[in-house]
C-alpha positions in Angstrom: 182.5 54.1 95.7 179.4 52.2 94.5 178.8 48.6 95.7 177.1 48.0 92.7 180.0 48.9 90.7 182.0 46.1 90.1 184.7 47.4 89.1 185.0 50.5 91.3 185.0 48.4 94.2 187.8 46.1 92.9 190.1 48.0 91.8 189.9 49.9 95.6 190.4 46.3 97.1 193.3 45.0 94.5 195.1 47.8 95.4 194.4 47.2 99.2 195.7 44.1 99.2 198.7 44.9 97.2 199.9 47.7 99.7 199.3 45.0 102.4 201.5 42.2 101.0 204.0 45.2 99.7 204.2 46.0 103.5 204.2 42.2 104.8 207.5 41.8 102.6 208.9 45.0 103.8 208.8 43.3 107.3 209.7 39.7 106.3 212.3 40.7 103.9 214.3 44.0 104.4 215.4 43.7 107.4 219.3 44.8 107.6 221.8 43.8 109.9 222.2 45.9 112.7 219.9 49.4 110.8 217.6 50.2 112.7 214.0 49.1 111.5 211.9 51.6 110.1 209.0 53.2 112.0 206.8 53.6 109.1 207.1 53.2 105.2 205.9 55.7 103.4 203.3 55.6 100.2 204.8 55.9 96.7 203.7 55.4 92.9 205.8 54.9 89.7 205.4 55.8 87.1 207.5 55.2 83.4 207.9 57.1 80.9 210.2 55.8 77.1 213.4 57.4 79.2 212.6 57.9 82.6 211.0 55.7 85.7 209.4 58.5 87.7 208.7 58.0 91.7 206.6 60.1 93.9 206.9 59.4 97.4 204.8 61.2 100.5 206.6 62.3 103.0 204.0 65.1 104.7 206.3 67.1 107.1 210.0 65.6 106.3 212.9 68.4 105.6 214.3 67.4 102.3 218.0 67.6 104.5 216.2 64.4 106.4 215.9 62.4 103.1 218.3 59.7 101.6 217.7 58.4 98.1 220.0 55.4 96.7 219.4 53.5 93.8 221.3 50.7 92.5 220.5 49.0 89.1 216.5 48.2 89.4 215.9 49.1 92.9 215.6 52.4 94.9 215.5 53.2 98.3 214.2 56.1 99.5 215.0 56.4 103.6 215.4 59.4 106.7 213.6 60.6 109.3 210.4 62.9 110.1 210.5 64.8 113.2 208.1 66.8 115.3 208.2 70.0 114.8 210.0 72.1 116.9 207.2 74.3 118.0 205.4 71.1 119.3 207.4 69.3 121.5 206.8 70.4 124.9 202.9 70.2 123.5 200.8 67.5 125.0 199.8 65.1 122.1 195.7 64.4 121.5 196.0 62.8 118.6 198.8 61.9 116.1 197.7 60.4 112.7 200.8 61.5 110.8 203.6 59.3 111.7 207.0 60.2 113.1 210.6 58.9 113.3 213.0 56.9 110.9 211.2 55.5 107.5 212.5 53.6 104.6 210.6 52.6 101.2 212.3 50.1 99.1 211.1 49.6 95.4 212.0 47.5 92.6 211.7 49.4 89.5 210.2 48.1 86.3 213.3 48.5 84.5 217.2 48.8 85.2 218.2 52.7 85.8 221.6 54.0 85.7 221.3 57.2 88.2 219.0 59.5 89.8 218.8 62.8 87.3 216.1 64.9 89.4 215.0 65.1 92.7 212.5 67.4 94.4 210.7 67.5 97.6 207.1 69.6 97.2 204.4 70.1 99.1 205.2 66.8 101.3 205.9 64.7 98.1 209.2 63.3 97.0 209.6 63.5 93.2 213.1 61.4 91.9 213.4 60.8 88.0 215.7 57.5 87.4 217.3 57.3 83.9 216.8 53.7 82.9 219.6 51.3 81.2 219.7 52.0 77.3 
């Protein structure tokens, strides 16, 4: 990233600031009754297509059996739990960068969906396709 390029730097700090009020409301906001609070929310992007509203969600190291997806009308939650793995836990930990236990990501969706048609978990990304309201 160039400092003398306006608009690379920008962009880079718009979408810092977004992610930091995105998480500000997740901690104002969401917080259920008696749930317990997330230890982490995870990245995501959407995307939307003439049909479709498209998420991708990183979870590095989360067992697709640990994940939860809801949706209801024009919001999504995407919620579990990421573990250490087995072969690590009586290791002593030097650093730990990746983080661990329950997460949740709520969205509001662009447009009003009607059900989840596809979901996939790749590579440490969460892929769910939404259909949207007709």
């Amino acid at each position: 990233m160039s400092a003398n390029d306006p608009e690379s730097w920008m962009w880079e700090r718009a979408r810092a600031l977004l992610d930091q009020a995105d998480r500000f409301h997740m901690q104002v906001f969401h917080r259920g009754g008696k749930r317990r609070r997330p230890a982490w929310v995870p990245p995501a992007d959407v995307f939307e297509t003439a049909r479709e509203i498209w998420l991708v969600v990183a979870l590095p190291g989360v067992a697709e059996a640990n994940v939860e997806i809801s949706a209801d009308g024009a919001r999504v939650a995407v919620s579990g739990e990421r573990r250490v793995a087995s072969s690590f836990r009586s290791a002593g930990v030097r650093r730990m960068e990746i983080p661990i236990g329950r997460f949740e990501r709520v969205l509001e969706l662009p447009a009003p969906c009607t059900s989840i048609t596809r979901e996939r978990l790749s590579a440490g990304l969460l892929f769910v396709a939404l259909k949207k309201r007709a």
